[in-house]
C-alpha positions as CSV (number, residue, x, y, z in Angstrom):
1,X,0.0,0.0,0.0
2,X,1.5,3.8,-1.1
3,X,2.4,5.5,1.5
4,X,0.7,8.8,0.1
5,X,-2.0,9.6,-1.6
6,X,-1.6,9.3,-5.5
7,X,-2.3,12.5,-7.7
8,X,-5.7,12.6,-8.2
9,X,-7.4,11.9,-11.0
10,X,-11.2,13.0,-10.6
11,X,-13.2,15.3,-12.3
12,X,-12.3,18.3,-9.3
13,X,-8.4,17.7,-9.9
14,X,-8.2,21.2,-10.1
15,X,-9.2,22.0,-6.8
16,X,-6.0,21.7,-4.6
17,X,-6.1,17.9,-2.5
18,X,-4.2,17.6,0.7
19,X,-1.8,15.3,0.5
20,X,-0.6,12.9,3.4
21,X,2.9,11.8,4.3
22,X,4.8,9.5,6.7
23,X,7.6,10.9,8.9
24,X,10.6,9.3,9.8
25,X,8.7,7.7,12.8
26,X,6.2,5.6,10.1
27,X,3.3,7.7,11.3
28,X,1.4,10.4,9.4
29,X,2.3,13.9,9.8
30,X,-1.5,15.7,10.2
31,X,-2.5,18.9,11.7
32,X,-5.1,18.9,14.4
33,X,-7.6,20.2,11.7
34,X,-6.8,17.7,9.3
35,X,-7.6,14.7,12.2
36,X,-10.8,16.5,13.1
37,X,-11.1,16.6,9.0
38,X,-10.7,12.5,9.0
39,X,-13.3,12.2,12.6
40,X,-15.9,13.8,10.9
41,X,-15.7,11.9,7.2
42,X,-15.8,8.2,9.7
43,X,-19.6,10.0,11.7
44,X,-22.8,9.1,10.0
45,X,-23.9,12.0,8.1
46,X,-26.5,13.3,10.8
47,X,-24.2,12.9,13.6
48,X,-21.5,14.9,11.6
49,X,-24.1,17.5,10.9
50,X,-24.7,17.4,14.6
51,X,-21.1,18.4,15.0
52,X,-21.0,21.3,12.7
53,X,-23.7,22.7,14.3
54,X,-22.3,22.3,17.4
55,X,-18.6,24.5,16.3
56,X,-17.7,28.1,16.7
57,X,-18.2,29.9,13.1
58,X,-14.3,30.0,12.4
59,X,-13.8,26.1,13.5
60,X,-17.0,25.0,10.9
61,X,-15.8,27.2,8.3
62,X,-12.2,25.9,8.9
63,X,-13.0,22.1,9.1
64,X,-15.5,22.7,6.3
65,X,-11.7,23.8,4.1
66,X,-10.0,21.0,5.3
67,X,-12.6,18.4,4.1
68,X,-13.1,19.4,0.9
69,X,-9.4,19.2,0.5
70,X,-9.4,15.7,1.2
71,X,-10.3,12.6,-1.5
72,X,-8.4,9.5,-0.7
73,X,-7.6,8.2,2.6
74,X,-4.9,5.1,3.3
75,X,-6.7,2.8,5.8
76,X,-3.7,3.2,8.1
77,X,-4.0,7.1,8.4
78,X,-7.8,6.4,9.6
79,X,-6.6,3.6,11.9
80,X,-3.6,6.3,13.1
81,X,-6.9,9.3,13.7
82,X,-8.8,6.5,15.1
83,X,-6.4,5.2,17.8
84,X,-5.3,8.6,18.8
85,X,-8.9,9.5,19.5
86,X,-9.5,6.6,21.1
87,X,-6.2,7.2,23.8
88,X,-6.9,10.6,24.5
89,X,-10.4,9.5,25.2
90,X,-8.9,6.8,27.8
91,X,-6.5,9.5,29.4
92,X,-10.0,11.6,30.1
93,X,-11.4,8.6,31.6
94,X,-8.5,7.9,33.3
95,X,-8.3,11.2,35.5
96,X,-12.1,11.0,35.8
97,X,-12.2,7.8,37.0
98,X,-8.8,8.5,39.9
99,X,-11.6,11.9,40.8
100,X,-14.0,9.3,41.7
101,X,-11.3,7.0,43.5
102,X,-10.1,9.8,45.8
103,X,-13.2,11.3,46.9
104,X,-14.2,7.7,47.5
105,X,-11.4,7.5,49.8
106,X,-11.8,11.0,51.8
107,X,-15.5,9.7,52.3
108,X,-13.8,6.7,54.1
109,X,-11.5,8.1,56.3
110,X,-14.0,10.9,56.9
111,X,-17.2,9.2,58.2
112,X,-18.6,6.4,59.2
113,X,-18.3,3.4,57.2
114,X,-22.2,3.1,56.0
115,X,-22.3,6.4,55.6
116,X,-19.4,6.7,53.7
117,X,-20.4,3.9,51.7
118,X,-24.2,5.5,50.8
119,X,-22.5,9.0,49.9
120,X,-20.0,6.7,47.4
121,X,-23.1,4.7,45.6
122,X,-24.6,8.0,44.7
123,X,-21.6,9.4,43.2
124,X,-20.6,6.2,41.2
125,X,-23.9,6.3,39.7
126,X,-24.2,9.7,38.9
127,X,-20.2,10.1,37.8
128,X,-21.0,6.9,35.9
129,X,-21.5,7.4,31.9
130,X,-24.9,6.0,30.4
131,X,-24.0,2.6,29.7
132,X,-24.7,1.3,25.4
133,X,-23.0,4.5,23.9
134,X,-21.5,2.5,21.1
135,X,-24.7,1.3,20.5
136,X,-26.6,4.5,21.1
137,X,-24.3,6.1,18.5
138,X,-24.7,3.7,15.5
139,X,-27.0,4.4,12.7
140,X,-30.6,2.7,13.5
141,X,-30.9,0.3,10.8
142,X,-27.1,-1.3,12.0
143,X,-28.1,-1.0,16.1
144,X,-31.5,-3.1,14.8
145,X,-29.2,-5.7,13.1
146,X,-26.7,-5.9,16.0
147,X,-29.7,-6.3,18.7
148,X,-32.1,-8.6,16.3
149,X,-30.3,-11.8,16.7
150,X,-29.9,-11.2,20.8
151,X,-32.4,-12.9,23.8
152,X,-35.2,-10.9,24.0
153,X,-34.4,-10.4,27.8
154,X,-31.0,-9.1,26.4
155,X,-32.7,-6.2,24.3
156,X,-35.2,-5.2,26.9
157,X,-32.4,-4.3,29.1
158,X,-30.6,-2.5,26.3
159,X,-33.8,-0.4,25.6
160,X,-34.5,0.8,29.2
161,X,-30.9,2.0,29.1
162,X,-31.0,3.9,25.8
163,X,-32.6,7.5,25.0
164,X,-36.3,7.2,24.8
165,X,-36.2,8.5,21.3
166,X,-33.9,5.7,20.2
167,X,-35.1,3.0,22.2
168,X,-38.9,3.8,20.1
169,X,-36.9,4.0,17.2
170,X,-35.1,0.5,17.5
171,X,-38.3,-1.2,18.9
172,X,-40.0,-0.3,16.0
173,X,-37.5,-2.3,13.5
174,X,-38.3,-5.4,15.1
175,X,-40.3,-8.4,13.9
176,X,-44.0,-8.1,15.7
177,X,-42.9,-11.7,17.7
178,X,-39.8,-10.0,19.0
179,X,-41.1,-6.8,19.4
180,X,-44.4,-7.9,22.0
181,X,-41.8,-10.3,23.7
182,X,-39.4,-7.5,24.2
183,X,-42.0,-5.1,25.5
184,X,-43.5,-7.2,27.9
185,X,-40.0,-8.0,29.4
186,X,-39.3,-4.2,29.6
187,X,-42.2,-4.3,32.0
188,X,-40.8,-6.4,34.2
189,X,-37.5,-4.4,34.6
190,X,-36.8,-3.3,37.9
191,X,-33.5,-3.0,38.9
192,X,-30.3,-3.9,36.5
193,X,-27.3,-4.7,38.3
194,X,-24.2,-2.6,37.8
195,X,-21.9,-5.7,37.1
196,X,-23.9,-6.7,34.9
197,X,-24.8,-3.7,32.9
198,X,-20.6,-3.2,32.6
199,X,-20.1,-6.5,31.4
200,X,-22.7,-6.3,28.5
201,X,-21.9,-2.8,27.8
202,X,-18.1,-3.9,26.9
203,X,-19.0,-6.9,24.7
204,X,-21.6,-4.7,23.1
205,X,-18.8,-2.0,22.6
206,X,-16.2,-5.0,21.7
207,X,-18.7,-6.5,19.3
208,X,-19.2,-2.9,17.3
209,X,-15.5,-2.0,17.0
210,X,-14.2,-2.1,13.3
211,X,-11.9,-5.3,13.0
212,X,-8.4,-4.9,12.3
213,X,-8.6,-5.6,8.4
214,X,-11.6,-2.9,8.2
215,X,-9.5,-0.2,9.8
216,X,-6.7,-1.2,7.7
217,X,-9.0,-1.1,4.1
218,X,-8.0,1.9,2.0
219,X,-11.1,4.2,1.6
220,X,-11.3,6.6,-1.1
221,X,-13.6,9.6,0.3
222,X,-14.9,12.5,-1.8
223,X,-14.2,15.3,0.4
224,X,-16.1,17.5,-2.2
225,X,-19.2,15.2,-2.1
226,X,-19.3,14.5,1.3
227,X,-19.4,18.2,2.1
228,X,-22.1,19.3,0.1
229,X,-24.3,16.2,1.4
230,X,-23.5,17.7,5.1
231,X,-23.9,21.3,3.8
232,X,-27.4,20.2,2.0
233,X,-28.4,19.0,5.7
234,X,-27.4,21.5,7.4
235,X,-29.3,25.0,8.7
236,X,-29.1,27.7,6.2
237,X,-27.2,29.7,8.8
238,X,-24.2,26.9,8.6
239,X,-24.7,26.7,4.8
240,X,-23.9,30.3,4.6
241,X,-21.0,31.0,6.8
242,X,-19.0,28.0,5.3
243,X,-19.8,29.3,1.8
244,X,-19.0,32.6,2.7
245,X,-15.2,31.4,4.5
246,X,-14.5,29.2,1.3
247,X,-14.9,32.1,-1.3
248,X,-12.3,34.1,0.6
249,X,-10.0,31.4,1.8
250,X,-10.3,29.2,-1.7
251,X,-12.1,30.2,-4.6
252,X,-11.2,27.3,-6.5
253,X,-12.8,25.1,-3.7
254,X,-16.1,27.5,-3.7
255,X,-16.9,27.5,-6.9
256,X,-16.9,23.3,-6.6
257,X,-19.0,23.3,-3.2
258,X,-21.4,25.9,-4.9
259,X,-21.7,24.3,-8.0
260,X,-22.1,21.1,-6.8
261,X,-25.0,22.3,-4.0
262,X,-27.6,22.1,-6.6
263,X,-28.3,20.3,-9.7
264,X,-30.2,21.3,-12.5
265,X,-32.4,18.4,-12.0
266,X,-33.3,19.7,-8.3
267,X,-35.3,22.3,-10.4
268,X,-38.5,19.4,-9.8
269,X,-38.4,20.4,-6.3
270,X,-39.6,23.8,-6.7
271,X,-43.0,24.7,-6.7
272,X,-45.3,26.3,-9.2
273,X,-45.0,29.5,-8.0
274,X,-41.2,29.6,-8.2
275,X,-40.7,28.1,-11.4
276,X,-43.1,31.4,-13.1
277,X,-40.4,33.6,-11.3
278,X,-37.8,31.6,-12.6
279,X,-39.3,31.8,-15.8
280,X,-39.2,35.7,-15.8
281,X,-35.3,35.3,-15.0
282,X,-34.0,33.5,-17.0
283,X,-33.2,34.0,-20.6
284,X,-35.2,31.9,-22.9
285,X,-32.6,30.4,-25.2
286,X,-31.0,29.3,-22.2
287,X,-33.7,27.9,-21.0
288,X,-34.1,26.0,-24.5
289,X,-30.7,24.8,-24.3
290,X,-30.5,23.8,-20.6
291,X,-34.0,21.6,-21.4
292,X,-32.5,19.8,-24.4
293,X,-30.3,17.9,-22.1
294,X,-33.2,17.7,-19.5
295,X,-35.8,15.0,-18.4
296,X,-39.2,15.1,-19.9
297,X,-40.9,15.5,-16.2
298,X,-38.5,18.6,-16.2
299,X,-39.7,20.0,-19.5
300,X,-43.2,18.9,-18.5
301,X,-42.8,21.3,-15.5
302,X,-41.8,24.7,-17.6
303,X,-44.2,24.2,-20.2
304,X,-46.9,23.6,-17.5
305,X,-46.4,26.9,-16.1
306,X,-46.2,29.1,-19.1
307,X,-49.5,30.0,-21.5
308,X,-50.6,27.8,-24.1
309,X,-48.7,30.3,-26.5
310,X,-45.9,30.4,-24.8
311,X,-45.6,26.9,-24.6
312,X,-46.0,26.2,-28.1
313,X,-43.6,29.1,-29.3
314,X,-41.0,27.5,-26.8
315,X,-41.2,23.8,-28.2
316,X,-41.1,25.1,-31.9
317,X,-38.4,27.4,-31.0
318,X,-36.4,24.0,-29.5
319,X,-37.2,21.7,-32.4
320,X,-35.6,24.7,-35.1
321,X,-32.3,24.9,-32.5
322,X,-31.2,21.3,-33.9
323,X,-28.4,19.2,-32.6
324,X,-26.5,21.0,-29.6
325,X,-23.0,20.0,-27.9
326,X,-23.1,18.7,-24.2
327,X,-20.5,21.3,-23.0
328,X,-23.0,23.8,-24.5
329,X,-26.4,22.2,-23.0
330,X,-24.5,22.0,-19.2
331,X,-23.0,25.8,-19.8
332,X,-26.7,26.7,-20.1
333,X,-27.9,24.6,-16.8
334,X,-25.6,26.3,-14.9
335,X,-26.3,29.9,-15.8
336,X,-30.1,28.9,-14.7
337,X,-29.0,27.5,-11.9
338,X,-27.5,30.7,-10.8
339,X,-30.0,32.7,-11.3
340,X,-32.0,29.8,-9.2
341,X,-29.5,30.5,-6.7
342,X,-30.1,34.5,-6.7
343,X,-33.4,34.4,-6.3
344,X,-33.1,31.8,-3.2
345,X,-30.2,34.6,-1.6
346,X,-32.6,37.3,-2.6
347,X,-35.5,35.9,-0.9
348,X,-37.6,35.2,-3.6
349,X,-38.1,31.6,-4.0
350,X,-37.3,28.8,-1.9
351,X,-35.6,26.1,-3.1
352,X,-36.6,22.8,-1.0
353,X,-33.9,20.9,1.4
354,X,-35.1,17.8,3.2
355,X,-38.2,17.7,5.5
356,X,-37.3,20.8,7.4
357,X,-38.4,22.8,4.4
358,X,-41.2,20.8,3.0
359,X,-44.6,22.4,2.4
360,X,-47.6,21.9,4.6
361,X,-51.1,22.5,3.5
């Protein structure tokens, strides 16, 4: 396996890559942005959105840089990210765990042994971290597959452990059979012991952790792709301060995230309303051009909202424009797109981005 990343070869060569080396130790030489770059391209996409939301403005905008610079990961620079994460995680836990010791200790010398020992039980449980966070932290569909094939008794005592949100969510995947049995032995939950809420919180955790040869796989990662699917997720707020950062820091970069954002196909997603403003944008023969390249339920929509006369004029006016070239036909999609684009900035139409900005009647 290359110890760097080769030149790349996609269609965004242009935009400038970041590059990883060894040093003379065999390990990879990464700032602490590029790491926090590689942590957030291994999170599920709504956890990583969760994480963007969650920065200062400069560190999103700054991440958001550093991840579109990257498009091909060696499996032992993930593993390296990984295992550093991992041991500063257990140095935390560590001193947090030595806090709990010594106070545990002063309770003991101070007072009376039952006492001591009553004051110490509260503290444990409340210093103690919910227990199933591996689990609690996978995607749904892979926590249902990991829990499907356990006892019954064994997900019921998972469940009255996990969020409420996620416990409904789980429950929900399961097979009618299973999911009565599981129910009714969540009723008769009273008390889980702490030795043995440990011990199946570690084999869950052991059972979830990526095997040696999967953290050693090569994984090639569009850094370009993966940010605009975060971006497209994300609050308009977020959207706009990263775009904003990129066009000063890289222009190359920002004209790739921005083209990239919206497709001339997302066009369907627009309502009637919008597509008549649209239509009073954007030049006509662009608009010819662009549709020659187009699908029919795309042409279907523009012709739907002109007149009758219109419409007809505009067909007749793409059957004279004969054969066109591609490079001319995309040229045209992305001049409507821009204006598409204005008209969102401006205020004027609203171009639709998952459920949070879906119409209710």
């Amino acid at each position: 396996m290359s110890d760097s990343a080769p030149e790349t070869t996609s269609e965004n060569a242009h935009v400038r890559k970041r590059v990883l080396a060894k040093g003379a130790d065999g390990r990879y030489e990464m700032e602490g942005r590029t790491k926090a770059a590689i942590m957030l391209l291994s999170l599920p996409q709504d956890k990583a959105v969760e994480v963007l939301q969650r920065l200062e403005m400069e560190q999103a905008e700054s991440l958001a840089l550093e991840v579109a610079q990257l498009d091909y990961l060696p499996g032992d620079a993930i593993k390296q990210v990984a295992l550093d994460f991992q041991q500063q995680t257990e140095r935390f836990r560590f001193v947090q765990g030595g806090g709990v010791k010594r106070i545990q200790e002063l309770l003991t010398a101070a007072l009376p042994q039952d006492t001591a020992d009553k004051i110490s039980a509260r503290v444990q449980a409340e210093h103690q971290p919910p227990p199933f966070r591996a689990l609690a932290a996978a995607p749904i569909t892979q926590a249902v597959e990991f829990l499907r094939n356990e006892h019954p008794q064994t997900i019921a005592l998972v469940l009255a452990h996990l969020r409420k949100d996620t416990a409904a969510r789980i429950l929900s995947e399961l097979e009618e059979v299973q999911l009565t049995d599981v129910a009714h032995r969540l009723l008769q939950i009273e008390t889980s012991p702490p030795d043995v809420l440990q011990a199946l919180d570690e084999q869950i955790r052991v059972r979830m952790a990526p095997s040696e040869d999967e953290m050693m796989h090569e994984i090639g990662i569009d850094g370009l792709k993966r940010l605009v699917d975060i971006l497209n997720c994300s609050p308009r707020t977020v959207e706009q301060q990263v775009l904003e950062y990129l066009e000063r820091a890289d222009p190359e970069a920002y004209g790739e995230v921005r083209k990239a954002m919206f497709v001339f196909e997302d066009l369907l997603s627009l309502d009637n309303r919008s597509v008549q403003r649209c239509l009073r944008e954007v030049d006509t023969n662009d608009l010819a051009l662009a549709l020659k390249g187009a699908t029919d339920d795309l042409m279907t929509l523009f012709l739907s909202n002109m007149s009758e006369r219109a419409a007809l004029i505009f067909k007749e006016d793409m059957q004279f424009m004969g054969p066109v070239r591609v490079r001319d036909v995309y040229e045209a999609q992305q001049r409507i797109i821009n204006a598409v684009r204005n008209l969102e900035a401006a205020g004027e139409i609203v171009v639709p981005r998952g459920s949070a900005d879906a119409l209710i009647s």
